[in-house]
PyMOL commands that place a pseudoatom at each C-alpha (Angstrom):
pseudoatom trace, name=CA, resn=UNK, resi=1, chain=A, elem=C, hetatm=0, pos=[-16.077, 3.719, 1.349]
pseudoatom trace, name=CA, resn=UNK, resi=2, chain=A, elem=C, hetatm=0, pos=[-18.684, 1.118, 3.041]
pseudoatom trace, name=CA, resn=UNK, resi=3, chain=A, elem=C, hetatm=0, pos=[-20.032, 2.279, 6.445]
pseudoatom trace, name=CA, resn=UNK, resi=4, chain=A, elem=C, hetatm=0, pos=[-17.903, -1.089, 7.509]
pseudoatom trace, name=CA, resn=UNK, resi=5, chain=A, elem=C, hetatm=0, pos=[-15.356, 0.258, 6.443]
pseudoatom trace, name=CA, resn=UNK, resi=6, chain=A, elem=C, hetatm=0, pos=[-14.996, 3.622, 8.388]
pseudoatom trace, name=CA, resn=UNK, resi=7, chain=A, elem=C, hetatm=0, pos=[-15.862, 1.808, 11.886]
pseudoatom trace, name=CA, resn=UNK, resi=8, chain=A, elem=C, hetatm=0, pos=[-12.898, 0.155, 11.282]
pseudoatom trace, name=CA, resn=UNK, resi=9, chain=A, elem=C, hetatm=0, pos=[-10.638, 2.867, 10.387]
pseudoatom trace, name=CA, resn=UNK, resi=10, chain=A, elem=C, hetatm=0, pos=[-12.651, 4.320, 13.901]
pseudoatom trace, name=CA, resn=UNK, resi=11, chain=A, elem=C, hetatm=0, pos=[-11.056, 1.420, 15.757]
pseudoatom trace, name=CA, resn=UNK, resi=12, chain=A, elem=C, hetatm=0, pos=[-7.962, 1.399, 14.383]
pseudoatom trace, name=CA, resn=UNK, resi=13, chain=A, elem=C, hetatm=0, pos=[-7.687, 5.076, 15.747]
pseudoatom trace, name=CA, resn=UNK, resi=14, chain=A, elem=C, hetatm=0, pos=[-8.616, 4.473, 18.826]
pseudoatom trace, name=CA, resn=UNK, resi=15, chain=A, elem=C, hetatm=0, pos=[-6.115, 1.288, 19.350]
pseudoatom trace, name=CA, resn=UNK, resi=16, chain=A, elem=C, hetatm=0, pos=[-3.332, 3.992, 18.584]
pseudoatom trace, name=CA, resn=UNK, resi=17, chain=A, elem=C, hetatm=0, pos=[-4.509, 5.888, 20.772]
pseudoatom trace, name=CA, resn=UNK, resi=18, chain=A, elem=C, hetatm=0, pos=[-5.030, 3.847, 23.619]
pseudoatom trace, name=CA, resn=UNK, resi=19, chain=A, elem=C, hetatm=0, pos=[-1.430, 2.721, 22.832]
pseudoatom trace, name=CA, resn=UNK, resi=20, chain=A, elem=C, hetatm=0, pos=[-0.413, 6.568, 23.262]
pseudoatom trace, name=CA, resn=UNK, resi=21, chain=A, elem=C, hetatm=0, pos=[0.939, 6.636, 19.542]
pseudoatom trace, name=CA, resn=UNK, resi=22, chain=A, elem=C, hetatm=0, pos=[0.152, 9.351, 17.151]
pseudoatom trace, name=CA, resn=UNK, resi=23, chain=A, elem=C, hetatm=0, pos=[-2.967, 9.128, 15.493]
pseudoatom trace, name=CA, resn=UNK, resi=24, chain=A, elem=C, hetatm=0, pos=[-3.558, 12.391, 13.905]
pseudoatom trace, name=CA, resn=UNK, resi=25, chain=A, elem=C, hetatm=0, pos=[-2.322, 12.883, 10.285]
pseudoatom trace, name=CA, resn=UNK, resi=26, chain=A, elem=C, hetatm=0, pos=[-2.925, 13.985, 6.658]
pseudoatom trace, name=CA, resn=UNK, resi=27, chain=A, elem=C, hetatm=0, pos=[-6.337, 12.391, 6.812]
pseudoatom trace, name=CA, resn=UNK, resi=28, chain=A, elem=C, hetatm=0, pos=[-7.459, 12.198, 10.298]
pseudoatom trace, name=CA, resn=UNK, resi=29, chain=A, elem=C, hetatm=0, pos=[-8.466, 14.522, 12.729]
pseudoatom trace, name=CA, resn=UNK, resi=30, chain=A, elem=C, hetatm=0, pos=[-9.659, 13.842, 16.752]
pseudoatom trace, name=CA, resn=UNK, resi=31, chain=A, elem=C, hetatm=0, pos=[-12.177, 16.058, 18.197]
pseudoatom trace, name=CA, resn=UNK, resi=32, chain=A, elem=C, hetatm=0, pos=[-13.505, 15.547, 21.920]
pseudoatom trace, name=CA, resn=UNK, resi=33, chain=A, elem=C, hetatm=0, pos=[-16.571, 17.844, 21.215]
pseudoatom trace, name=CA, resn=UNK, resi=34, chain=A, elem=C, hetatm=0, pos=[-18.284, 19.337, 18.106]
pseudoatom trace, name=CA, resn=UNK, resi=35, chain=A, elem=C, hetatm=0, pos=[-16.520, 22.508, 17.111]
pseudoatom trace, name=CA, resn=UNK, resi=36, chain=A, elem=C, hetatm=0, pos=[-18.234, 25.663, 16.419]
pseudoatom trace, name=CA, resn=UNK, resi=37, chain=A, elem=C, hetatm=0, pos=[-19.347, 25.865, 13.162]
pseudoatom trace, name=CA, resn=UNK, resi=38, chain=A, elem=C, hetatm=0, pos=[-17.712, 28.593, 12.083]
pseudoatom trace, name=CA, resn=UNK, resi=39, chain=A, elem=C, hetatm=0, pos=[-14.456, 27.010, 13.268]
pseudoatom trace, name=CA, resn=UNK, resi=40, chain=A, elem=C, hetatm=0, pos=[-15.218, 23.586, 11.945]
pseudoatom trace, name=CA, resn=UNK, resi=41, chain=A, elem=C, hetatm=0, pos=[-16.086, 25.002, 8.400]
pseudoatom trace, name=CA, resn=UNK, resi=42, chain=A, elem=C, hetatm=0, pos=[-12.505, 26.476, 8.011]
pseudoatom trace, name=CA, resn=UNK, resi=43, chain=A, elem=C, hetatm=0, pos=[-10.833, 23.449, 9.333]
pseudoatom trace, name=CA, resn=UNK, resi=44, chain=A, elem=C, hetatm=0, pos=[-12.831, 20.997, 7.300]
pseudoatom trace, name=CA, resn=UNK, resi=45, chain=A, elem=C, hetatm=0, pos=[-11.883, 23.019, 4.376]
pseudoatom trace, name=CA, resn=UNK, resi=46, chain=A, elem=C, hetatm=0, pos=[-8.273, 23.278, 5.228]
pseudoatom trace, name=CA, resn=UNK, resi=47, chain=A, elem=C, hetatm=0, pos=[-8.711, 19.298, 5.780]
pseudoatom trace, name=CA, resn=UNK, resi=48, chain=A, elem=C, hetatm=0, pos=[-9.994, 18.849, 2.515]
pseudoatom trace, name=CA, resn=UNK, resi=49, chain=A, elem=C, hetatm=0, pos=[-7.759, 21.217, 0.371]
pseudoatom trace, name=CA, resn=UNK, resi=50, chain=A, elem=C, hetatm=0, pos=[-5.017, 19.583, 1.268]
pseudoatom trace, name=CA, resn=UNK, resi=51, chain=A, elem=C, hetatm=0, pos=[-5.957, 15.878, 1.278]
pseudoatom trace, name=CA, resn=UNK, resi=52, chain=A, elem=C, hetatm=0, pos=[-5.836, 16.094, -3.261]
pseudoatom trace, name=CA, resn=UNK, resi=53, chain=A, elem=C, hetatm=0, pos=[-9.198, 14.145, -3.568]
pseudoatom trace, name=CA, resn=UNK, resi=54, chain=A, elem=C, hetatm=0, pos=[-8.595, 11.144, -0.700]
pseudoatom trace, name=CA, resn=UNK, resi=55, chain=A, elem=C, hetatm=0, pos=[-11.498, 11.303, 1.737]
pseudoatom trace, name=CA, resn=UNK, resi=56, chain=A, elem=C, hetatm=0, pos=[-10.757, 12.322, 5.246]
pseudoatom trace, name=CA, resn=UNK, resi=57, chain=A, elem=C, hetatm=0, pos=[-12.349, 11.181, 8.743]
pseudoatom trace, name=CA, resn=UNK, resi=58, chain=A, elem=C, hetatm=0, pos=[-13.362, 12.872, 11.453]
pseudoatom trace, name=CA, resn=UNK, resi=59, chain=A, elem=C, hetatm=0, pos=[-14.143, 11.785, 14.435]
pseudoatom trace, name=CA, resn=UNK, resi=60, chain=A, elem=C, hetatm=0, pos=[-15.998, 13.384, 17.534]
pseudoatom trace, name=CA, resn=UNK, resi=61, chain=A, elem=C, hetatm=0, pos=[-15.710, 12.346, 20.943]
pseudoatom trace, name=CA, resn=UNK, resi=62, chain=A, elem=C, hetatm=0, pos=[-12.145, 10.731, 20.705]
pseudoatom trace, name=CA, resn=UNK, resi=63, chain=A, elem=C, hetatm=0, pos=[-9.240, 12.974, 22.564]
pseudoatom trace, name=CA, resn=UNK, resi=64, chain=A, elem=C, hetatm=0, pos=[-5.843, 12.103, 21.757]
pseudoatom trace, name=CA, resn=UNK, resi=65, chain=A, elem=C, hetatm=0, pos=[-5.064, 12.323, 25.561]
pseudoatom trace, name=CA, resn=UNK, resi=66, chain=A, elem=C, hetatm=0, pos=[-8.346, 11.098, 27.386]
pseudoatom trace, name=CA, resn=UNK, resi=67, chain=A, elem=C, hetatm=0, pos=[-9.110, 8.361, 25.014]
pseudoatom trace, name=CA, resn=UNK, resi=68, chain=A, elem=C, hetatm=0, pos=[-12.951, 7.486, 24.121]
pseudoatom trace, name=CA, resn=UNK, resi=69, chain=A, elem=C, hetatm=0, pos=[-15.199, 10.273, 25.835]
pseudoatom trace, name=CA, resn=UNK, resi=70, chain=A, elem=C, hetatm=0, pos=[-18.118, 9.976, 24.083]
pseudoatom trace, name=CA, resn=UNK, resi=71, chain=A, elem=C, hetatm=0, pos=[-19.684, 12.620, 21.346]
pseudoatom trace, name=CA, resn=UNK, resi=72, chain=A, elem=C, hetatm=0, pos=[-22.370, 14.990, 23.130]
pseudoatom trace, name=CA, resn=UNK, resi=73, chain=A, elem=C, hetatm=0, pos=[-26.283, 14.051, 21.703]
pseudoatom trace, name=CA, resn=UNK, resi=74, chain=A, elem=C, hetatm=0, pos=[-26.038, 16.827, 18.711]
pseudoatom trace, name=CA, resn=UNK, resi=75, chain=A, elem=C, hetatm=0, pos=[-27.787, 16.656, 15.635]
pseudoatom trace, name=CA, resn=UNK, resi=76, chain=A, elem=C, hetatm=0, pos=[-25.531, 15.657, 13.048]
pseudoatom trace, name=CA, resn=UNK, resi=77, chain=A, elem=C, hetatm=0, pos=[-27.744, 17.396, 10.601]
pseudoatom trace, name=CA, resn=UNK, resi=78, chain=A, elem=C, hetatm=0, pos=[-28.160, 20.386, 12.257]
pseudoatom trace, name=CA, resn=UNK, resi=79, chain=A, elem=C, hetatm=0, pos=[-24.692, 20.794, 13.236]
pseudoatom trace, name=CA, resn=UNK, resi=80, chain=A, elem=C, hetatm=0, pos=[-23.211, 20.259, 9.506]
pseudoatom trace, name=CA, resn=UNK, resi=81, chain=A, elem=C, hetatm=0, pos=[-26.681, 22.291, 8.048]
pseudoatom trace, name=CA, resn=UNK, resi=82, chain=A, elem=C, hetatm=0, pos=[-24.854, 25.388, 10.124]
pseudoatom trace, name=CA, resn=UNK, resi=83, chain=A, elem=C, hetatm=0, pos=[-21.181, 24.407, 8.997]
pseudoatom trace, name=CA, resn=UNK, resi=84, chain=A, elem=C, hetatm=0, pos=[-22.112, 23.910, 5.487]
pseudoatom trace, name=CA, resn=UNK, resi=85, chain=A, elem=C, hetatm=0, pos=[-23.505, 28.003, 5.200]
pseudoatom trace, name=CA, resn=UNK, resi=86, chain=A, elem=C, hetatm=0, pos=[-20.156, 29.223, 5.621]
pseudoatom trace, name=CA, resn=UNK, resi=87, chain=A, elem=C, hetatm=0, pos=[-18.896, 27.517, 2.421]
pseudoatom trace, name=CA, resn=UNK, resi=88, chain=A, elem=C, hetatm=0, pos=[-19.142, 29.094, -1.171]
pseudoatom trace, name=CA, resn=UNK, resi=89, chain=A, elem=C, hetatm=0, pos=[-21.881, 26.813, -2.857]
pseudoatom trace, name=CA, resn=UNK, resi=90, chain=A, elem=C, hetatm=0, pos=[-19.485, 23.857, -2.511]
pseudoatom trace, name=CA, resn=UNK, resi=91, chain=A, elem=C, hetatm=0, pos=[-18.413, 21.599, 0.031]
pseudoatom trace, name=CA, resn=UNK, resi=92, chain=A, elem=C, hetatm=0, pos=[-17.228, 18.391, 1.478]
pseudoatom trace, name=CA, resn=UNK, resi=93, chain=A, elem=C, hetatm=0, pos=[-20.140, 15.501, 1.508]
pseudoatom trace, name=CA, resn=UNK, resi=94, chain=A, elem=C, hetatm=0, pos=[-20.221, 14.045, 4.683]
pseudoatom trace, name=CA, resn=UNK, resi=95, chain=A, elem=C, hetatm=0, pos=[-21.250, 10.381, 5.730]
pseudoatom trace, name=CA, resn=UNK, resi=96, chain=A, elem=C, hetatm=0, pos=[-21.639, 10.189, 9.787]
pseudoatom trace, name=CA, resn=UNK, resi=97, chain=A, elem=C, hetatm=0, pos=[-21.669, 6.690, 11.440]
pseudoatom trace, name=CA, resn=UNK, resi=98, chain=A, elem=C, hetatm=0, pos=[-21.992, 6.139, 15.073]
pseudoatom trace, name=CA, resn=UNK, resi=99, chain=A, elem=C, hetatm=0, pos=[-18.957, 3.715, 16.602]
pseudoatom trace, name=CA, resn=UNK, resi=100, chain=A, elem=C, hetatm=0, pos=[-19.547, 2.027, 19.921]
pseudoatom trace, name=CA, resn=UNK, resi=101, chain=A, elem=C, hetatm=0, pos=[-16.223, 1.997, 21.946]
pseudoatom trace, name=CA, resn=UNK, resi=102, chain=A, elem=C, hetatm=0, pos=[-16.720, 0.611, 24.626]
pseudoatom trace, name=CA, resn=UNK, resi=103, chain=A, elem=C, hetatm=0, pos=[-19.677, 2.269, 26.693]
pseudoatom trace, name=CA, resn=UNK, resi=104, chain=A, elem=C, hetatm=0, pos=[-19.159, 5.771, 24.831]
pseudoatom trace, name=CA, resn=UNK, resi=105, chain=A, elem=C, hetatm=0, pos=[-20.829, 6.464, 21.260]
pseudoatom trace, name=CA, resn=UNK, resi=106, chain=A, elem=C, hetatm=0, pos=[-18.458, 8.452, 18.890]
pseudoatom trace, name=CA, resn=UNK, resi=107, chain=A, elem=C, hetatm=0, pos=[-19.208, 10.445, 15.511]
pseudoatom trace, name=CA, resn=UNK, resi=108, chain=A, elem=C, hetatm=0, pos=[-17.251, 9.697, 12.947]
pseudoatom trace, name=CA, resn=UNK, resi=109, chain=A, elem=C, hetatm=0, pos=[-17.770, 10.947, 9.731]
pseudoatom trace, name=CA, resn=UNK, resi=110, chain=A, elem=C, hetatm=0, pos=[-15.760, 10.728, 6.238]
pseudoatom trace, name=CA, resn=UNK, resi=111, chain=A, elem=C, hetatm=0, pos=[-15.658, 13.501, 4.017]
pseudoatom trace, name=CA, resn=UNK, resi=112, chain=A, elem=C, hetatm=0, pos=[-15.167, 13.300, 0.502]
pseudoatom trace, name=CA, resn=UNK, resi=113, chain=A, elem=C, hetatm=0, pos=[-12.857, 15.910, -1.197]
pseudoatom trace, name=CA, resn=UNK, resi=114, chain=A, elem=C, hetatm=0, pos=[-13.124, 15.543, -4.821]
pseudoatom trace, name=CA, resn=UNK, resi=115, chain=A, elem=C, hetatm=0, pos=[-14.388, 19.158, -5.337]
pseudoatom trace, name=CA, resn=UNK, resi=116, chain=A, elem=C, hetatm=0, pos=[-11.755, 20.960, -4.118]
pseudoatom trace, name=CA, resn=UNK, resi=117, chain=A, elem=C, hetatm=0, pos=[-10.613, 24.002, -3.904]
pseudoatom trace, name=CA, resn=UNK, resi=118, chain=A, elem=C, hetatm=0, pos=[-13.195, 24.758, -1.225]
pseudoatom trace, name=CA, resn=UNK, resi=119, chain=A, elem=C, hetatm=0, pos=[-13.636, 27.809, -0.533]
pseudoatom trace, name=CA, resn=UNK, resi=120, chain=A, elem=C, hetatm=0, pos=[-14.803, 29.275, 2.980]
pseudoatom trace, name=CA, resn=UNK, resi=121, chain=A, elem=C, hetatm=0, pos=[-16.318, 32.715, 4.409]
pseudoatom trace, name=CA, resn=UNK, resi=122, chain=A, elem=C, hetatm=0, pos=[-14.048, 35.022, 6.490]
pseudoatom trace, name=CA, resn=UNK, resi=123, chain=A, elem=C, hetatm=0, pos=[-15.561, 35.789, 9.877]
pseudoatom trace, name=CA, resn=UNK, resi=124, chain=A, elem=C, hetatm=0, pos=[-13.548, 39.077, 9.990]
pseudoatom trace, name=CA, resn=UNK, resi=125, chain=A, elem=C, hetatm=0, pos=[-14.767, 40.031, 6.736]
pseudoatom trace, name=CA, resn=UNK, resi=126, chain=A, elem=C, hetatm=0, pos=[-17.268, 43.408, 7.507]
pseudoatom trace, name=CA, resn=UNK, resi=127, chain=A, elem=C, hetatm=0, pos=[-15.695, 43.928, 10.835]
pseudoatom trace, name=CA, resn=UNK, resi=128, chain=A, elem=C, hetatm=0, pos=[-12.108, 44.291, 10.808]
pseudoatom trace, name=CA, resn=UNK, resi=129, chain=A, elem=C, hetatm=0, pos=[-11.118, 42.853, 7.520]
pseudoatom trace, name=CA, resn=UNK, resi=130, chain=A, elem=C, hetatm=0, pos=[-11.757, 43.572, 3.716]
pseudoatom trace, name=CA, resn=UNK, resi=131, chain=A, elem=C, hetatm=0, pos=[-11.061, 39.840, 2.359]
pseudoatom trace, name=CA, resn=UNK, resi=132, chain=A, elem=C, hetatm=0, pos=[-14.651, 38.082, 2.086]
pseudoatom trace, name=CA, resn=UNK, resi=133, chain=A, elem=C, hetatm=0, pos=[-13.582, 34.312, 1.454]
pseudoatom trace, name=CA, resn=UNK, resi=134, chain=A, elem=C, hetatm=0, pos=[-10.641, 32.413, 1.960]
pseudoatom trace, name=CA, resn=UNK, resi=135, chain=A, elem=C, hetatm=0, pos=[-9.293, 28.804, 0.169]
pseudoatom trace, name=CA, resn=UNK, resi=136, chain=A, elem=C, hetatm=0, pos=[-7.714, 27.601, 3.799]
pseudoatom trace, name=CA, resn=UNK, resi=137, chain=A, elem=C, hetatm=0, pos=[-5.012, 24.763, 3.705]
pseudoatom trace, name=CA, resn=UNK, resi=138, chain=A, elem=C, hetatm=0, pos=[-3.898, 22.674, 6.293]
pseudoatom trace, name=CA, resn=UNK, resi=139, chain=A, elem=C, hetatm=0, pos=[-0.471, 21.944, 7.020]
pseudoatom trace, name=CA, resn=UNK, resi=140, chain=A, elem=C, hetatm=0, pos=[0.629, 19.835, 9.406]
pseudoatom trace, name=CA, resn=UNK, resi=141, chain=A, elem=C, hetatm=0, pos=[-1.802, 20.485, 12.490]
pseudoatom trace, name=CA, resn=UNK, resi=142, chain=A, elem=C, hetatm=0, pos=[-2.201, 23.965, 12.064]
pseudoatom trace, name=CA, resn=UNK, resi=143, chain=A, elem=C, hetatm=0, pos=[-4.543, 25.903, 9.647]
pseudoatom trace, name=CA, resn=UNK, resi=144, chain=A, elem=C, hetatm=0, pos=[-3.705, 29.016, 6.987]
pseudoatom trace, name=CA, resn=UNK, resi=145, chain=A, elem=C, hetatm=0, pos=[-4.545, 30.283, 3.993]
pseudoatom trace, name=CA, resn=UNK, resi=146, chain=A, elem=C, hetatm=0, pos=[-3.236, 28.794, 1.140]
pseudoatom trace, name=CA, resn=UNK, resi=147, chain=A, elem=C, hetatm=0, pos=[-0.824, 29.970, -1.076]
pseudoatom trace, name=CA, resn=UNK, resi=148, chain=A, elem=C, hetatm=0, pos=[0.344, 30.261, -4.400]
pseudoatom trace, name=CA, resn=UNK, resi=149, chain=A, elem=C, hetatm=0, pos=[2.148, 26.780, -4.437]
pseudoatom trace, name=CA, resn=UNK, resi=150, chain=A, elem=C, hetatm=0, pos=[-0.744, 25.382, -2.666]
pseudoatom trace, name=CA, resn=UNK, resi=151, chain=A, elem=C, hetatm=0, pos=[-3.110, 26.161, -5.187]
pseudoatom trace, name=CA, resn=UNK, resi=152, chain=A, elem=C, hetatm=0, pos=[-1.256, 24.706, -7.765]
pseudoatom trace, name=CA, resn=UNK, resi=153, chain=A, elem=C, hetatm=0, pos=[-0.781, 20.905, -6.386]
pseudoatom trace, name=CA, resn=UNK, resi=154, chain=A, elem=C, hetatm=0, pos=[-4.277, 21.326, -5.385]
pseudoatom trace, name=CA, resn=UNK, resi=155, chain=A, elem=C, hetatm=0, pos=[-5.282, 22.073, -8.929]
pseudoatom trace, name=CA, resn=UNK, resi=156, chain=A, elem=C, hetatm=0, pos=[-2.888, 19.732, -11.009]
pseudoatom trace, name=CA, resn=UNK, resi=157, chain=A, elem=C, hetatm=0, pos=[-4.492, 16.397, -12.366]
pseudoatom trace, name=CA, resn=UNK, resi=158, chain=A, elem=C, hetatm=0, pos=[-4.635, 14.026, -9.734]
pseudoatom trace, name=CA, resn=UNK, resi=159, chain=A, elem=C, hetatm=0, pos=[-3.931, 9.858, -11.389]
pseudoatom trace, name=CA, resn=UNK, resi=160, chain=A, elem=C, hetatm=0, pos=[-6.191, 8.410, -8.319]
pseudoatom trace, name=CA, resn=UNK, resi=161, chain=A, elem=C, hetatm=0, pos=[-5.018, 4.771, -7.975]
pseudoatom trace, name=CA, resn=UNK, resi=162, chain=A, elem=C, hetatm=0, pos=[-8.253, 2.138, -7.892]
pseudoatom trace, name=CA, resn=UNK, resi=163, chain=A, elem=C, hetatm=0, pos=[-9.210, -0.016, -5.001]
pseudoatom trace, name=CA, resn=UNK, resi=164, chain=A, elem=C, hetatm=0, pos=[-8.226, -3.313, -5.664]
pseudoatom trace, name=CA, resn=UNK, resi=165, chain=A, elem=C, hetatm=0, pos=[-10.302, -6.374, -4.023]
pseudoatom trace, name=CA, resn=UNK, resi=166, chain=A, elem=C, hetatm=0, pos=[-8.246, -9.780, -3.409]
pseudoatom trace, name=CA, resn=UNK, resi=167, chain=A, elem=C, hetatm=0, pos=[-10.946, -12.502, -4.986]
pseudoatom trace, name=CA, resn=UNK, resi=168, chain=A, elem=C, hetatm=0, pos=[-9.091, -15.636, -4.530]
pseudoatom trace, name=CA, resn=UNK, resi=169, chain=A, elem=C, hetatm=0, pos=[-5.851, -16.898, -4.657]
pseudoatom trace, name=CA, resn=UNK, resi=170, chain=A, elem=C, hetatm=0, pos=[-3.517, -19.894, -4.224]
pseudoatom trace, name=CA, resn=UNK, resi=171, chain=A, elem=C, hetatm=0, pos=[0.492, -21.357, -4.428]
pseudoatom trace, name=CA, resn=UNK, resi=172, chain=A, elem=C, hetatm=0, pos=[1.489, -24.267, -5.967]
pseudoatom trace, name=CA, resn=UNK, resi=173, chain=A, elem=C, hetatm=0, pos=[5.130, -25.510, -5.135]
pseudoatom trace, name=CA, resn=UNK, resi=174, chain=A, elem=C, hetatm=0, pos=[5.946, -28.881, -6.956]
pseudoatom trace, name=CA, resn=UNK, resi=175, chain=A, elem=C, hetatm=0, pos=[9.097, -30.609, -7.316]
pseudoatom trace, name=CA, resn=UNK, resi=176, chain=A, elem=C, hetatm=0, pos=[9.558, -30.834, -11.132]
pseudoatom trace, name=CA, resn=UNK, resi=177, chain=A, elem=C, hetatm=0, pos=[12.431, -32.689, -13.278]
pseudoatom trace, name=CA, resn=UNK, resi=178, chain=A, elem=C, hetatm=0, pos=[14.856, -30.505, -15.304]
pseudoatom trace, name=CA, resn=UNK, resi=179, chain=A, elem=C, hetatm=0, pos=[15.783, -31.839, -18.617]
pseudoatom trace, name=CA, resn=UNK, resi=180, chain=A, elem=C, hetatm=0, pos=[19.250, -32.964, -16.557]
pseudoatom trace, name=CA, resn=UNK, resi=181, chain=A, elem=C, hetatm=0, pos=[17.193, -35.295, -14.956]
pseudoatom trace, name=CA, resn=UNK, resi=182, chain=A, elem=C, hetatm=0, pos=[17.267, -33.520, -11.710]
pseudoatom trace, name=CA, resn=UNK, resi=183, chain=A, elem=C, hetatm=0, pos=[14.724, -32.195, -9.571]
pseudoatom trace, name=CA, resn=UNK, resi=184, chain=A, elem=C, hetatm=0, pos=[13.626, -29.072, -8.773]
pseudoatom trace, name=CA, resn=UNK, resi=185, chain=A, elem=C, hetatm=0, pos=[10.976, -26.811, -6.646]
pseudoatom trace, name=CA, resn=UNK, resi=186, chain=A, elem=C, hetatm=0, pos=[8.582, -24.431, -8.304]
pseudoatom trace, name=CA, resn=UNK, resi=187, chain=A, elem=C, hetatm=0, pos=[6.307, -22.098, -7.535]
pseudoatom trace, name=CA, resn=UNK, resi=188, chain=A, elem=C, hetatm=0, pos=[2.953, -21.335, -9.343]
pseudoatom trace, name=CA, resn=UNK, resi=189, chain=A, elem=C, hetatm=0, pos=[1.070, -18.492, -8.004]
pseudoatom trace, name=CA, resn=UNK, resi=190, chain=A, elem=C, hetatm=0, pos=[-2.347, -17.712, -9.225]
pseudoatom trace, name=CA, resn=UNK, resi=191, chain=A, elem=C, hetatm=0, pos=[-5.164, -15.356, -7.917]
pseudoatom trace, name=CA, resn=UNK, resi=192, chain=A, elem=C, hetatm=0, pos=[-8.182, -12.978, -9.002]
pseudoatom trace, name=CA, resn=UNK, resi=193, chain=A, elem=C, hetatm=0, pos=[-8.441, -9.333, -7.994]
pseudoatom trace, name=CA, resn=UNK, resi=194, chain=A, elem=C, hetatm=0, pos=[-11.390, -7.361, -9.186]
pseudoatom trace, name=CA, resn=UNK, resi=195, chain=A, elem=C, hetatm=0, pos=[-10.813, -3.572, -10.315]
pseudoatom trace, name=CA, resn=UNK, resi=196, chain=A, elem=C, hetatm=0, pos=[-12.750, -0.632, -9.069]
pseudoatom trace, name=CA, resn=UNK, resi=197, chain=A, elem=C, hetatm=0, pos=[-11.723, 2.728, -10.622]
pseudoatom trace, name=CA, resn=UNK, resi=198, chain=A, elem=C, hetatm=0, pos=[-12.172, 5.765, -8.617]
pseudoatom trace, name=CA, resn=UNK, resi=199, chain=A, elem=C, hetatm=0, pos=[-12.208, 7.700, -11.696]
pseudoatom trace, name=CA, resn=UNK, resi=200, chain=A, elem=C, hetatm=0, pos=[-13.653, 7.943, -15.007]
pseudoatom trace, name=CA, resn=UNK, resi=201, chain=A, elem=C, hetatm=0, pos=[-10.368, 6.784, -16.924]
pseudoatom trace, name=CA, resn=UNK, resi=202, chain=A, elem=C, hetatm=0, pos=[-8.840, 3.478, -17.998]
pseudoatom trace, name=CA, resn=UNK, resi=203, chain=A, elem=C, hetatm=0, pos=[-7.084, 1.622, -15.170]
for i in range(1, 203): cmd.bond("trace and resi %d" % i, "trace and resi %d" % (i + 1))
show_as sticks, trace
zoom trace
């Protein structure tokens, strides 16, 4: 996805919630400041476990009740550098882009999730627990581990429909004789859509 591309998803979001509607779904998630790390790692994984390969956004400094309050001056690097340790080897690539709205400056950033399962350190682990890593899932807004039914959709062969682009196109309605001698109206419709596949398979 084009850095375009995710400012406008950005506004979108924050029309809907200016409008008081429900913004926050399977793919998008509202934060007003930057979560811990340890915190954000285990949601981000949950997030992308259970999105089955469709990238998800993010987006810092946008409350679903105060509107646009602007992201704090972090280090997107740093921060994700220190959210990225608690994953095992493998996790979600980011892409940040800062969004103007209005006078405040949000984060968002789109994570891809075609390398699930992703699999995150437990915090308890060593102190009160035995369990070193969790695969976390997401469900609804709240955040568990997954389970055995989980693992499996997350795991089955995904058929990833391709982005289609709209070229050109263009409708032709004449008024045509039949071979009764009478007229009537038809339609031509013609166009050109160019084909992206998001996999390595034929479309």
């Amino acid at each position: 996805m084009r850095r375009t591309e995710i400012e406008l998803w950005v506004h979108r979001v924050a029309q809907q919630v200016e409008r008081d509607q429900h913004t926050e779904d399977s793919f998008v998630e509202l934060k007003a400041e930057w979560p811990a790390p340890a915190d954000a790692a285990r949601r981000i994984a949950a997030h992308a476990n259970a999105a089955r390969g469709e990238s998800i956004l993010w987006i810092i400094g946008l409350d679903e009740k105060r509107g646009a309050c602007g992201a704090n001056p972090v280090e997107f690097a740093d921060w994700f550098g220190s959210v990225s340790k608690h994953f095992d080897s493998v996790f979600p690539e980011p892409v940040d882009v800062n969004v103007a709205l209005g006078d405040k400056v949000v984060v968002a950033v789109l994570f891809a999730t075609d390398r699930a399962p992703y699999v995150v350190r437990n915090e308890a682990y060593g102190k009160c627990g035995s369990v070193e890593w969790e695969v976390p899932w997401r469900e609804a807004r709240s955040t568990r581990s997954a389970k055995r039914h989980d693992l499996l959709r997350m795991l089955a062969p995904l058929v990833r429909v391709p982005e289609i682009e709209v070229l050109n196109g263009s409708l032709v309605v004449r008024k045509e004789w039949t071979n009764a001698m009478e007229h009537q109206l038809r339609c031509y419709l013609s166009g050109r859509l160019y084909v992206v596949p998001k996999a390595n398979t034929a479309v």
